[in-house]
Backbone as CSV, one residue per row, in Angstrom:
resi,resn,N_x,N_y,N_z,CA_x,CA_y,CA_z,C_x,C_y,C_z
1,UNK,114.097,47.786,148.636,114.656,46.597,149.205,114.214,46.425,150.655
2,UNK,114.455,45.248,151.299,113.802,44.983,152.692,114.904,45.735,153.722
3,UNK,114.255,46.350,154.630,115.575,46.996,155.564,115.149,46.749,156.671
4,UNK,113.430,46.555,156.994,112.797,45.871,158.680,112.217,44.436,158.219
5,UNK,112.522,44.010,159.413,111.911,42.533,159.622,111.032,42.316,160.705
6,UNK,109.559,41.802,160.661,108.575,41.667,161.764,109.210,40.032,161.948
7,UNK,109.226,39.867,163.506,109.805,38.658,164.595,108.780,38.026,164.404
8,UNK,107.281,38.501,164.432,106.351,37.417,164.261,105.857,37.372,163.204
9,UNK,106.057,37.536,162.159,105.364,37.038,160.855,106.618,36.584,159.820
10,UNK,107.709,37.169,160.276,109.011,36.538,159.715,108.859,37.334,158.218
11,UNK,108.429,38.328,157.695,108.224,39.192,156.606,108.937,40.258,156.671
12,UNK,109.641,40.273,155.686,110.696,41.698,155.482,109.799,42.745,154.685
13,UNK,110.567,44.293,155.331,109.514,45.520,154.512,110.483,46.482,154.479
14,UNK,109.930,47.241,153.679,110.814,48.666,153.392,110.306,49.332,154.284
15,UNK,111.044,50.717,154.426,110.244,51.519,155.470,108.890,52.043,155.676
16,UNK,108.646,52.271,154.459,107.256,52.664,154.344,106.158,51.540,154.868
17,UNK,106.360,50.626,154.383,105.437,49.749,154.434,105.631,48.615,155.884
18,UNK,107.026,48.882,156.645,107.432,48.496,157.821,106.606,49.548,158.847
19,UNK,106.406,50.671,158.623,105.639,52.034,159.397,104.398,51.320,159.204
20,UNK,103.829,51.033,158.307,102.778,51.150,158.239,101.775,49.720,158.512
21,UNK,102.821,48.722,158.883,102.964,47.362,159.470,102.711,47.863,160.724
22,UNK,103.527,48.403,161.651,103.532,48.581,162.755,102.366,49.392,163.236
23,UNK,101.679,50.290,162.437,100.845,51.148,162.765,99.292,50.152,162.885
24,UNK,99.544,49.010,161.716,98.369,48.322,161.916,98.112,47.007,162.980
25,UNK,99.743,46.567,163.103,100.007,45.481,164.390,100.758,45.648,165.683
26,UNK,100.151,47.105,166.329,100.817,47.686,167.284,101.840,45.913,167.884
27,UNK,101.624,45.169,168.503,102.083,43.866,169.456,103.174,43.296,168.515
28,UNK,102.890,43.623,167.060,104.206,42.759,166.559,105.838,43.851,166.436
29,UNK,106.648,42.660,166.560,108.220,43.924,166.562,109.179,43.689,165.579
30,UNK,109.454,45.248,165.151,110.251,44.967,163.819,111.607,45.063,164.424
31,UNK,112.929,44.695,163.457,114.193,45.079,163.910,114.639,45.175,162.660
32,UNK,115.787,45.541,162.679,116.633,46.097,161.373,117.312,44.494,160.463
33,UNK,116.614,44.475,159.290,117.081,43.267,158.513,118.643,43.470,157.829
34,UNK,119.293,42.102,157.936,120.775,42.100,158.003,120.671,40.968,156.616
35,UNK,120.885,41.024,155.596,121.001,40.177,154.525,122.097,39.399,154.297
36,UNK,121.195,38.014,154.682,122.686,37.060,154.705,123.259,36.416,155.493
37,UNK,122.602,37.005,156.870,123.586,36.641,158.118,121.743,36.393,158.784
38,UNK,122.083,35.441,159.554,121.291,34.554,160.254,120.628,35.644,161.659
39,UNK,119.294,35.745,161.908,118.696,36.856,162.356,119.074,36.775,164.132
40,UNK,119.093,37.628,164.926,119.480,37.521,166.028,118.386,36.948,167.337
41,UNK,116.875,36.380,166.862,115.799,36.414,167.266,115.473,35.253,166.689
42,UNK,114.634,34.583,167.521,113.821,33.012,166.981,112.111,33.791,167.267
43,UNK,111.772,33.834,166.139,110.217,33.187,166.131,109.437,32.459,167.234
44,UNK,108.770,32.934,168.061,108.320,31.807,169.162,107.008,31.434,168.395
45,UNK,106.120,30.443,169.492,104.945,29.906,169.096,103.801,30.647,169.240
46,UNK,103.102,31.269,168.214,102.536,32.362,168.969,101.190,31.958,169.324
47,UNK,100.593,32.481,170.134,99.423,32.194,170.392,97.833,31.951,169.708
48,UNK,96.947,31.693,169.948,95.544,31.769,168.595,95.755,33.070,168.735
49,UNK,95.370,34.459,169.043,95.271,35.560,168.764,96.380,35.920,167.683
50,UNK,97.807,35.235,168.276,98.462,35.768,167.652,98.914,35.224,166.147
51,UNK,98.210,33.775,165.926,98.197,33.285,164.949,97.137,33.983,163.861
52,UNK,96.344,34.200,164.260,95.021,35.027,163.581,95.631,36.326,162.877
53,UNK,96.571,37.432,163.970,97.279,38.253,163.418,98.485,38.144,162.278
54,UNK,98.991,36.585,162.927,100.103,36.474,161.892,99.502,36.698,160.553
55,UNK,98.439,35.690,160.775,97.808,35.310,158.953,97.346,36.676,158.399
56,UNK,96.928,37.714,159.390,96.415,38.787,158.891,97.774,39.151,158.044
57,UNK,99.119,39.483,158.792,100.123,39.982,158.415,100.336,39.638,157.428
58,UNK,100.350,38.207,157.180,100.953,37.518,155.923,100.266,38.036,155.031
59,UNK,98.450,38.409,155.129,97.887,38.923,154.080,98.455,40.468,153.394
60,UNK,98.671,40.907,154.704,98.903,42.303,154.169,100.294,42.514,153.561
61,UNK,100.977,41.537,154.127,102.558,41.894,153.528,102.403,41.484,152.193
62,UNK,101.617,40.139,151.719,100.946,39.911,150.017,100.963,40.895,149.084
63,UNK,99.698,41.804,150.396,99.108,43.062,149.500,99.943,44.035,148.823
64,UNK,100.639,44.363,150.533,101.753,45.116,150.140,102.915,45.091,149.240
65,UNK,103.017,43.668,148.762,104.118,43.206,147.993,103.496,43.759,146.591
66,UNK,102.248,43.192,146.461,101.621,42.656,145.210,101.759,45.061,144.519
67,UNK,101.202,45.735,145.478,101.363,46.703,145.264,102.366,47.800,145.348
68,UNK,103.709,47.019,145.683,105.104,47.624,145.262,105.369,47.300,143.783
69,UNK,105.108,46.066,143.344,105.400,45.876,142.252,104.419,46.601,141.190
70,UNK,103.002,46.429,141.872,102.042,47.551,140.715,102.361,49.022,140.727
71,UNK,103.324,49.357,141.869,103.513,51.007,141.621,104.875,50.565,140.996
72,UNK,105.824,49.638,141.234,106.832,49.621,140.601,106.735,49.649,138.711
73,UNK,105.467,48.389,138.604,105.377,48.579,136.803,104.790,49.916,136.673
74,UNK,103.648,50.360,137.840,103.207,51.809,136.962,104.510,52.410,136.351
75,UNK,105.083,52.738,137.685,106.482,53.969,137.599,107.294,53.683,136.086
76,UNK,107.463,52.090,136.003,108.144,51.580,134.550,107.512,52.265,133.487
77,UNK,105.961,51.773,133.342,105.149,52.212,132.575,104.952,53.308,132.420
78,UNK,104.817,54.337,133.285,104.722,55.955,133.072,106.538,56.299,132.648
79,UNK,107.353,55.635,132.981,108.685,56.182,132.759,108.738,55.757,131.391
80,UNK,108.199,55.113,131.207,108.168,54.570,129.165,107.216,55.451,128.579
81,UNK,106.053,55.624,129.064,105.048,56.227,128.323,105.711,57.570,128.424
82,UNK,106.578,57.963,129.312,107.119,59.583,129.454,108.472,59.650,128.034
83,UNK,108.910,58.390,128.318,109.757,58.581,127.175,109.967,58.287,125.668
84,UNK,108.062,57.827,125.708,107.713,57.240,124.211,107.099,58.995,123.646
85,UNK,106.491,59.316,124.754,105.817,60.914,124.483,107.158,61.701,124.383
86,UNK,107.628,61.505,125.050,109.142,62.447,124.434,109.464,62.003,123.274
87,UNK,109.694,61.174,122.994,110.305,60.767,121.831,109.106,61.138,120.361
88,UNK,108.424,61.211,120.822,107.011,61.211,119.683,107.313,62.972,119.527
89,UNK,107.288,63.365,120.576,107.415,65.001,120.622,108.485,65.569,119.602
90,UNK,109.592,65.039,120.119,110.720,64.782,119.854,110.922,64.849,117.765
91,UNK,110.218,63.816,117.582,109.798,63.564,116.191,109.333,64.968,115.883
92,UNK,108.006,64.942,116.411,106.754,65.713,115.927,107.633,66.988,115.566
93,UNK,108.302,67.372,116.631,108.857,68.531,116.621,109.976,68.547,115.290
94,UNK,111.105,67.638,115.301,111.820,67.207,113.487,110.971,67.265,112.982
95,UNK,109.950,66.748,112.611,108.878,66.585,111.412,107.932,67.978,111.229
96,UNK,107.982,68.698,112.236,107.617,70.547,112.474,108.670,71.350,112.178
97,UNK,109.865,70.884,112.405,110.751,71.723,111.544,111.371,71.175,109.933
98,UNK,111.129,70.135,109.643,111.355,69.396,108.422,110.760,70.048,107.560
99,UNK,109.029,70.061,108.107,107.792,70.427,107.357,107.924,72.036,106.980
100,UNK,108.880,72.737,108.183,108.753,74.385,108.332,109.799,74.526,107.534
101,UNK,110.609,73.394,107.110,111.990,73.706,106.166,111.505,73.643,104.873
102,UNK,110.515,72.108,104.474,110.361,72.355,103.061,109.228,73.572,102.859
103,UNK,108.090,74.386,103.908,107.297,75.300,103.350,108.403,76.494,102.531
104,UNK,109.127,76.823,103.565,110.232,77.704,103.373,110.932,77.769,101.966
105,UNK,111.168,76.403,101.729,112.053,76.127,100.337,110.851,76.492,99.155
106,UNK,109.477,76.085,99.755,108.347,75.816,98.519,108.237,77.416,98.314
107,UNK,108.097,78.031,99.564,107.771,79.652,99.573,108.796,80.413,98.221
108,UNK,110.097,79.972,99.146,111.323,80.423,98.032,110.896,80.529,96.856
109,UNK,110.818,79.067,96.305,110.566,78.388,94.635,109.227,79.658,94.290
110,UNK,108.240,79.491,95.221,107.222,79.756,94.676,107.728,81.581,93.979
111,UNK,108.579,82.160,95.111,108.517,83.425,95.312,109.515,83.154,93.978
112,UNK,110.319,82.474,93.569,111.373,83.071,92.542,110.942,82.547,91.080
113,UNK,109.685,81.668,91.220,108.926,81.501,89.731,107.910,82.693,89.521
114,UNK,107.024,83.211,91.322,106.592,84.049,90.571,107.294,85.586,90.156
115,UNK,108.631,85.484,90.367,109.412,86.823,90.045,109.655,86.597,88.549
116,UNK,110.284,85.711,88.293,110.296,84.918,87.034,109.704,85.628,86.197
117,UNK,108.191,85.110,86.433,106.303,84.832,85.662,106.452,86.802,85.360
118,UNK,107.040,87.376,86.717,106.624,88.864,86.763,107.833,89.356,85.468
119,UNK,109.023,89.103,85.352,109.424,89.522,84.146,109.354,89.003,83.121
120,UNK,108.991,87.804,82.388,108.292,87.425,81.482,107.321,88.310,81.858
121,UNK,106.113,88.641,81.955,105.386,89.419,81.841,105.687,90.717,81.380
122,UNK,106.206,91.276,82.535,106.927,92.782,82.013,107.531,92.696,80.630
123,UNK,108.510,91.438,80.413,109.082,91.919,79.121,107.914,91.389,78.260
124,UNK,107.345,90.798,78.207,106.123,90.865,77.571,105.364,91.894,76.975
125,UNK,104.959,92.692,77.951,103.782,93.584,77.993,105.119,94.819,77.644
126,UNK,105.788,94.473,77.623,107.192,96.214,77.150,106.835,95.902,75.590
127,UNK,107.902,94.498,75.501,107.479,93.921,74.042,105.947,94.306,72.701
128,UNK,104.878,94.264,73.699,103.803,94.498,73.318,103.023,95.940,72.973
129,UNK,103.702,96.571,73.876,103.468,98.096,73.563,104.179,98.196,72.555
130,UNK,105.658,97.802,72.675,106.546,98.704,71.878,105.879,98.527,70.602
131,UNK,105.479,96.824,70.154,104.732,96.515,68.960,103.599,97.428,68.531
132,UNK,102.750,97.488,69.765,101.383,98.138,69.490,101.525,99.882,69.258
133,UNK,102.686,100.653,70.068,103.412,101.579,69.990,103.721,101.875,68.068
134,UNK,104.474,100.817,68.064,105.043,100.565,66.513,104.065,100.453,65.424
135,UNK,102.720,99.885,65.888,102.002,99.409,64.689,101.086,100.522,64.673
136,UNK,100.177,100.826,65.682,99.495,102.040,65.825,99.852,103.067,66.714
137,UNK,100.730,104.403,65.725,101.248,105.369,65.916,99.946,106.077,65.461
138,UNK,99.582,107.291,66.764,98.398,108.281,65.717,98.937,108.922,64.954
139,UNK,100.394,109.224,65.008,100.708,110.303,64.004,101.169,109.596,62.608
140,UNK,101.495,107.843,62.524,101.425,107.419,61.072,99.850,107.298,60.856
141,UNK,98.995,107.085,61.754,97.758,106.540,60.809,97.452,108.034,60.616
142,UNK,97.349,109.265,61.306,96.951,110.083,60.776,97.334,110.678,59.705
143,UNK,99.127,110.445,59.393,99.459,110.685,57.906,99.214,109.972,56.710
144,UNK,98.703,108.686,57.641,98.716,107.659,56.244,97.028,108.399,55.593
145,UNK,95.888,108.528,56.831,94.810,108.872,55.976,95.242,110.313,55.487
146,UNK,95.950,111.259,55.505,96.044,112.343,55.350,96.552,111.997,53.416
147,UNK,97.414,111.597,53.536,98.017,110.593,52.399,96.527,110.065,51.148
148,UNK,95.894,108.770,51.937,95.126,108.443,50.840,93.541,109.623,50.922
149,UNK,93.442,110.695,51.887,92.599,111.568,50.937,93.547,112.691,50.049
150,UNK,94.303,112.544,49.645,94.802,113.340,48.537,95.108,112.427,47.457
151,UNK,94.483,111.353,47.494,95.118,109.961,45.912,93.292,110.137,46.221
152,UNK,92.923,109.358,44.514,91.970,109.891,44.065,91.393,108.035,44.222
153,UNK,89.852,107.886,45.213,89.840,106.602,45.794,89.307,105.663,44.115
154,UNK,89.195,106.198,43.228,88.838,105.258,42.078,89.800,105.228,41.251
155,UNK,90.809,105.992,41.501,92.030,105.934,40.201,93.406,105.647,40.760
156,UNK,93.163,106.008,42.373,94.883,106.206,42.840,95.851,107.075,42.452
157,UNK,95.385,108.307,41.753,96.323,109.194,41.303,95.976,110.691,42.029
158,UNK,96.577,111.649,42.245,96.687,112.653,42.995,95.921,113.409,42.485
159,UNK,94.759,114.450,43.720,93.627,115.079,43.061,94.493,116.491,42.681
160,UNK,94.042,116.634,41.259,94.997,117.902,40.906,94.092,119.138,39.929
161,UNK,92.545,118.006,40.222,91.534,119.264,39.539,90.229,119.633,40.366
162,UNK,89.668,120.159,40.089,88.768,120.319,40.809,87.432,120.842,39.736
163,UNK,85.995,120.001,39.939,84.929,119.561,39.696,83.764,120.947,40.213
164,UNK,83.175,121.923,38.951,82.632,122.931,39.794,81.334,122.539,39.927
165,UNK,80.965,121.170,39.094,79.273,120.885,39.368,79.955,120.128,41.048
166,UNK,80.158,119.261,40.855,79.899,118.605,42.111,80.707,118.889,43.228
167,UNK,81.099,120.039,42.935,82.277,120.307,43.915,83.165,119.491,45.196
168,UNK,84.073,119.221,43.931,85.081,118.234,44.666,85.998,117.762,43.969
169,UNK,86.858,117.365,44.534,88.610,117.545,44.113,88.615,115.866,43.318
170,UNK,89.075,115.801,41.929,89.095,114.885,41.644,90.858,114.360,40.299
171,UNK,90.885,113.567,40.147,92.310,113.140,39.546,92.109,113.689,37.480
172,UNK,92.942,113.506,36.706,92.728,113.515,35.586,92.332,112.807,34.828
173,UNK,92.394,111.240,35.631,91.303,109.907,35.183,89.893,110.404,34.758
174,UNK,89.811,111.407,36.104,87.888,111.249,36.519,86.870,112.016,35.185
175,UNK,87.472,113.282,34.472,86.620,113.747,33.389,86.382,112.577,32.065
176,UNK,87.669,111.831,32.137,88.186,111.115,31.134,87.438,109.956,30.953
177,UNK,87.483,109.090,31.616,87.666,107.584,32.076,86.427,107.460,33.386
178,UNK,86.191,108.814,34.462,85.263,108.251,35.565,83.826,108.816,34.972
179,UNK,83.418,109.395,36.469,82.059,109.822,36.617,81.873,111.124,36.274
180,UNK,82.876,111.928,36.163,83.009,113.299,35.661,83.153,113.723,34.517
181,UNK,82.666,112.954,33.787,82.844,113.032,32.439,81.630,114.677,31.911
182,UNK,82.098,115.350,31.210,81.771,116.499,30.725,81.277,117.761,31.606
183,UNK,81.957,117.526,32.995,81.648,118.595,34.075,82.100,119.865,33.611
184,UNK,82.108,120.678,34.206,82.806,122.174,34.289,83.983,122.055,35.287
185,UNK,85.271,121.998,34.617,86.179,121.903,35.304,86.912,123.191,35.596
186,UNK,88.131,122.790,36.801,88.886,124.137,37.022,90.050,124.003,37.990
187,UNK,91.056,124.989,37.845,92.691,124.345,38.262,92.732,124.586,39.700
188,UNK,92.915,123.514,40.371,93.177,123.972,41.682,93.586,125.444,42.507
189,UNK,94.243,126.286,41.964,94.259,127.402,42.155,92.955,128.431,42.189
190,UNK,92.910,128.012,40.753,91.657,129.131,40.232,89.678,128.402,41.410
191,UNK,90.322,127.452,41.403,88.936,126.913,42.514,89.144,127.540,43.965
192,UNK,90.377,127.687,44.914,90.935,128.335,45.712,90.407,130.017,45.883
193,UNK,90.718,130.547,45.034,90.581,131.611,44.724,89.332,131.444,44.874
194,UNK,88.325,131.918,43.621,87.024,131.476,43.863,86.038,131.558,45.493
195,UNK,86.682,130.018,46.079,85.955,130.125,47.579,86.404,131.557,48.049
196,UNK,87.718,131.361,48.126,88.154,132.291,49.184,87.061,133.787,48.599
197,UNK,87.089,134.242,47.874,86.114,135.475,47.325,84.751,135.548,47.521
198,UNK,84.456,134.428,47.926,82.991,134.518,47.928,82.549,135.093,49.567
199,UNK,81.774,135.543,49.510,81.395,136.624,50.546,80.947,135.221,51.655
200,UNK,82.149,135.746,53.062,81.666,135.169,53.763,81.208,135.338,55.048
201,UNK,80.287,136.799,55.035,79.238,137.516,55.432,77.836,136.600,55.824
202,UNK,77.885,135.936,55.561,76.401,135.204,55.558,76.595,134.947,56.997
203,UNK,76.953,134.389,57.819,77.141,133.634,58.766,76.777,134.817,60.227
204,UNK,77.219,136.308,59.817,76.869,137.450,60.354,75.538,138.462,60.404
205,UNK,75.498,137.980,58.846,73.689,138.439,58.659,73.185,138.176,59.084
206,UNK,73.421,136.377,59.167,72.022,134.890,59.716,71.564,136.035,61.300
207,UNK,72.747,135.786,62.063,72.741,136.107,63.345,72.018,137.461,63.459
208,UNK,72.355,138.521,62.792,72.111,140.103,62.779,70.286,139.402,62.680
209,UNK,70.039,138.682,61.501,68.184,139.150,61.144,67.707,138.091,62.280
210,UNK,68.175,136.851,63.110,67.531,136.115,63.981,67.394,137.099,65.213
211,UNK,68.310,138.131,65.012,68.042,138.769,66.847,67.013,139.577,66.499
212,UNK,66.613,140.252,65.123,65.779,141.333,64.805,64.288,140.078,64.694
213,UNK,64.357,139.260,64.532,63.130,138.461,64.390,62.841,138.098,65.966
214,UNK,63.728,137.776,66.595,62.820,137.461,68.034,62.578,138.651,68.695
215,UNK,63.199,139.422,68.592,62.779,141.488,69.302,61.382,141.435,68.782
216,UNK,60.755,141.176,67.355,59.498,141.370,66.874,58.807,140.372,67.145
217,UNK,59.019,139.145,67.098,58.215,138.457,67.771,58.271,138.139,69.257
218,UNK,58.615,138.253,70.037,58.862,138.778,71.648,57.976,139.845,71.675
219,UNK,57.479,140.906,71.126,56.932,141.971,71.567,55.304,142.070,71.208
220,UNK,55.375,140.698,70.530,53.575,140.591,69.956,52.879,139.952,70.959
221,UNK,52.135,140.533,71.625,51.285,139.833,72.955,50.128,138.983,72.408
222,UNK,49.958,138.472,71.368,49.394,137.426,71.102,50.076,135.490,70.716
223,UNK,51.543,135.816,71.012,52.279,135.245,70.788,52.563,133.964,71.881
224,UNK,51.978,132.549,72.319,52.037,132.482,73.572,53.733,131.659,73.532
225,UNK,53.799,131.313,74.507,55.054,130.675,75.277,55.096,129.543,73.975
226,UNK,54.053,128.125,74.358,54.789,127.719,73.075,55.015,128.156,72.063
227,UNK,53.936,128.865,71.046,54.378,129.214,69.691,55.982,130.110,69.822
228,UNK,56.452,130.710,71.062,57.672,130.973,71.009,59.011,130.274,70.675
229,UNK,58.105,129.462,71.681,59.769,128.027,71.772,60.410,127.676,69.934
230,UNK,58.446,127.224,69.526,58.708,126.884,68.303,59.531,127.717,67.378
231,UNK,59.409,128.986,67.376,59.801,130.144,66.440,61.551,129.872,66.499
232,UNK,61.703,129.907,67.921,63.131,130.293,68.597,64.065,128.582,68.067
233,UNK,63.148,127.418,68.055,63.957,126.305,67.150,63.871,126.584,65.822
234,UNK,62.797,126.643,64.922,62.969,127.052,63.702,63.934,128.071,63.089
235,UNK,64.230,129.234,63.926,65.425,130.164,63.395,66.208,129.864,64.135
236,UNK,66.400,129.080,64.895,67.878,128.045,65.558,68.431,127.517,64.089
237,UNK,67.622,126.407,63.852,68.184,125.392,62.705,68.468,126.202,61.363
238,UNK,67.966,127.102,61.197,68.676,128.316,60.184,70.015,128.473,60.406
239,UNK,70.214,129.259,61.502,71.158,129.705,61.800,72.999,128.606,61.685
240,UNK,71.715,127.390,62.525,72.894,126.074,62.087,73.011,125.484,61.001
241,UNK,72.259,125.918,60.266,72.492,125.374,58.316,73.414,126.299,57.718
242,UNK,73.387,127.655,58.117,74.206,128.267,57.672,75.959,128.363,58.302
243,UNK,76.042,127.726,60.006,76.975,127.961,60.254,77.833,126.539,59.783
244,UNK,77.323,125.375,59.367,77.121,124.156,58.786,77.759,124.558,57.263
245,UNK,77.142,125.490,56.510,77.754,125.653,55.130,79.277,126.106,55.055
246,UNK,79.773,127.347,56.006,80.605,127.821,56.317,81.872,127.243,56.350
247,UNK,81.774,125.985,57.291,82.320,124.746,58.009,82.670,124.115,56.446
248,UNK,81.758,123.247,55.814,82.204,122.854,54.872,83.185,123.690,53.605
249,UNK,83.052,124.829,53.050,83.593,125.672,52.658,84.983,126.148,52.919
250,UNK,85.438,126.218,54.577,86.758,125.883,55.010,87.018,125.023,54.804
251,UNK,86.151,123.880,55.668,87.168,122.298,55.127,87.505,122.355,53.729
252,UNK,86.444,122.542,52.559,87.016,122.397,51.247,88.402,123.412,51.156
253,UNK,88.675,124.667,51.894,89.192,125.079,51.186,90.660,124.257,51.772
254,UNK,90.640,124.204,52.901,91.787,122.959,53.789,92.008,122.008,52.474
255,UNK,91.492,121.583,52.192,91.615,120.316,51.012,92.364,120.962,49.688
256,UNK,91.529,122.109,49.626,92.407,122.329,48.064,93.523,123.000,48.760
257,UNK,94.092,123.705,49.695,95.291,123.838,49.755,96.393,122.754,50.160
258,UNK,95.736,121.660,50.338,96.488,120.627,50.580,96.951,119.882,49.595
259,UNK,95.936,119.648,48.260,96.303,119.555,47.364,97.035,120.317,46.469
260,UNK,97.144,121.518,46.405,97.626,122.290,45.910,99.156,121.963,46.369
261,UNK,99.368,121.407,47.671,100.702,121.725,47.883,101.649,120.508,47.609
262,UNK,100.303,119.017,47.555,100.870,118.127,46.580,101.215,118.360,45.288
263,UNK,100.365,119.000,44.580,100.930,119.249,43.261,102.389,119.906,43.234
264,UNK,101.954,121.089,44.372,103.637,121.880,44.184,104.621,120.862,44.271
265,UNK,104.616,120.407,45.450,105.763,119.061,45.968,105.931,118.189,44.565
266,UNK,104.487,117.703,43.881,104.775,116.870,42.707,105.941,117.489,41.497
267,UNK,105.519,118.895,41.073,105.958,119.371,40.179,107.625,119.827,40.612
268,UNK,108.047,119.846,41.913,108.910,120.224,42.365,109.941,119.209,42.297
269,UNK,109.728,118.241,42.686,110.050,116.672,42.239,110.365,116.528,40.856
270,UNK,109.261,116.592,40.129,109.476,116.371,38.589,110.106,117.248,38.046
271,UNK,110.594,118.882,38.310,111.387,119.182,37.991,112.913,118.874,37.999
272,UNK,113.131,118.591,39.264,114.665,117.990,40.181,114.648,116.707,39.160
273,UNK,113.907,115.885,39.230,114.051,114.652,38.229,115.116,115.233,37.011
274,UNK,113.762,115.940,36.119,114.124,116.241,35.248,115.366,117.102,34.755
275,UNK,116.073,117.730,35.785,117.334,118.236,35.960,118.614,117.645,35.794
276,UNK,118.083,116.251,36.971,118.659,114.997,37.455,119.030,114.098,36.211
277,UNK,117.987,114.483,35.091,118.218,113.382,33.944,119.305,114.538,32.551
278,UNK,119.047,115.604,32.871,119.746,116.709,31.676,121.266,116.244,31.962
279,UNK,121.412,116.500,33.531,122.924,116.131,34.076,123.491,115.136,33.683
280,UNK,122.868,113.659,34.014,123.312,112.371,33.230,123.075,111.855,32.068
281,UNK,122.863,113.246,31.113,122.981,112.814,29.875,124.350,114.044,29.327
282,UNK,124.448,115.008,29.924,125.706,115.822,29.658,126.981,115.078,30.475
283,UNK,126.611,114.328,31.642,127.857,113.397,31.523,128.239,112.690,31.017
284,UNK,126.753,111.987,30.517,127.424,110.910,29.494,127.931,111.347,28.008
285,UNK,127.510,112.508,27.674,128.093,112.868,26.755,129.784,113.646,26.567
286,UNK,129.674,114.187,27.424,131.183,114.367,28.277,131.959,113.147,28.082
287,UNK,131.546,111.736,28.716,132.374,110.942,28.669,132.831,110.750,27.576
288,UNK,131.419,110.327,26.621,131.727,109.971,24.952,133.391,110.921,24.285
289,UNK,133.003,111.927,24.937,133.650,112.980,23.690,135.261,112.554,24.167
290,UNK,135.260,112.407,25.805,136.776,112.277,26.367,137.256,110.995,25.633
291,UNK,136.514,110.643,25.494,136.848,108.801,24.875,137.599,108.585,23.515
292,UNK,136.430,109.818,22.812,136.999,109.854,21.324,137.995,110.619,21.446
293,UNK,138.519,111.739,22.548,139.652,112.205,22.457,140.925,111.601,22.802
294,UNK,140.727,110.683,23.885,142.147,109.898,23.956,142.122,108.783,22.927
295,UNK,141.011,108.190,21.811,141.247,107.197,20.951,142.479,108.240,19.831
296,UNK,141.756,109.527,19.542,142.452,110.104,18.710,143.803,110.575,19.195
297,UNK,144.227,110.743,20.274,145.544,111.072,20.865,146.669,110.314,21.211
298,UNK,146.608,109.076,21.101,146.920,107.465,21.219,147.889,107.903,19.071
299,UNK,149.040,107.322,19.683,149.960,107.096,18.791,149.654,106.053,17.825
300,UNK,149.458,106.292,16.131,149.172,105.603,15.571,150.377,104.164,15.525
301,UNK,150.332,102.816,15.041,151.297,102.231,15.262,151.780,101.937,13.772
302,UNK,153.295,101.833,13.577,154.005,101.620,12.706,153.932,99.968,11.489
């Protein structure tokens, strides 16, 4: 607001710009402006110099006006632009925590579908063993094949003889009805026996005459390095044909005692059956007889 007044240009100023009046028109004089009330000083006529200055004054007090009001709109303008940027901030910052609220919620969701996904899975994959657990057990599939090599694979009936041409365990279909028709047969036992008797020395000899064959050929100095090697594979693969026969000979005999012990189990069975059936026919005959005894004990009627 105006608080000095210059006497010769008749222009009111604030302080700043009253200082700075005076600094540029040392000759002109300010006094303290009274609003409202009629000034204590008349204006005289001023001179050409001092008319020249007036007009200067008048220019500058213009200037000065024109640039209170341009720092006045700046100040507006920066005080808006300060409080449009606040306010934008302001936002930005809600819309930074809005945004930091729904990641949070999405995180949540995400974290409690994929906990979810993780036990469906688990019970899944429990589910799946237990199945795969359930379906392939080694110890059923190994009983089940243990099972169908003792059933006879062309007849389905239990091997309970044994074949001395082709040696091998076959059903009572097979002389009859299969491929074994007019073999030399023999009872699981008596085939048992048999292997087991047969001298199974060989496997000790092989070894005893291969060490006496390389001592003699080792000691012939016409003998070179290869023709050695060769010698030393050739009574190799001996040695493994025979430890090869051996092998099979146990396994067979593994087989016929396995069969053998189906049969026992069979016949052991079919005895109990057959026990099972003597009993429920002496009960039922039991019953019969009690029957005819209370028909006959029953009071004839008059």
């Amino acid at each position: 607001g105006a608080e000095e007044v210059c006497r010769e240009c008749a222009f009111c100023y604030c302080h700043r710009h009253a200082e700075a009046h005076r600094q540029k028109f040392p000759s002109h004089h300010l006094a303290q402006y009274v609003h409202g009330a009629a000034q204590a000083w008349t204006a005289g006529t001023p001179a050409q110099g001092d008319a020249k200055e007036e007009a200067e004054a008048k220019v500058e007090n213009e200037r000065d006006l024109e640039s209170e009001v341009g720092e006045e709109s700046e100040s507006e303008d920066d005080s808006e632009s300060e409080e449009e940027s606040e306010t934008e901030e302001e936002s930005e910052d809600e819309s930074d925590e809005e945004s930091e609220e729904d990641s949070e919620e999405e995180m949540e969701d995400e974290q409690e579908s994929e906990a979810e996904e993780d036990n469906q899975e688990g019970e899944s994959e429990a589910e799946g063993e237990t199945e795969a657990e359930s379906e392939f057990d080694p110890e059923i599939e190994m009983e089940a094949e243990r099972v169908a090599k003792r059933k006879c694979p062309d007849h389905g009936l239990d091997l309970s003889t044994y074949c001395q041409e082709d040696k091998q365990l076959i059903c009572v279909l097979c002389p009859v009805i299969g491929t074994h028709q007019g073999h030399q047969l023999s009872t699981l036992d008596e085939a048992f026996e048999e292997l087991r008797s047969k001298d199974s020395g060989g496997l000790k000899a092989a070894m005893i005459e291969l060490v006496e064959r390389l001592k003699f050929k080792s000691s012939d100095p016409k003998v070179t390095r290869d023709q050695m090697k060769v010698f030393i594979q050739q009574e190799f693969k001996k040695v493994q044909k025979v430890i090869a026969d051996e092998e099979q000979k146990a396994l067979h005999l593994v087989d016929i005692q396995e069969a053998m012990a189906t049969a026992h189990v069979t016949e052991i069975l079919a005895d109990i059956q057959s026990h099972m059936d003597r009993l429920m026919t002496q009960m039922a005959q039991a019953k019969e007889q009690l029957d005819t005894s209370n028909e006959s004990a029953e009071p004839k009627a008059e």
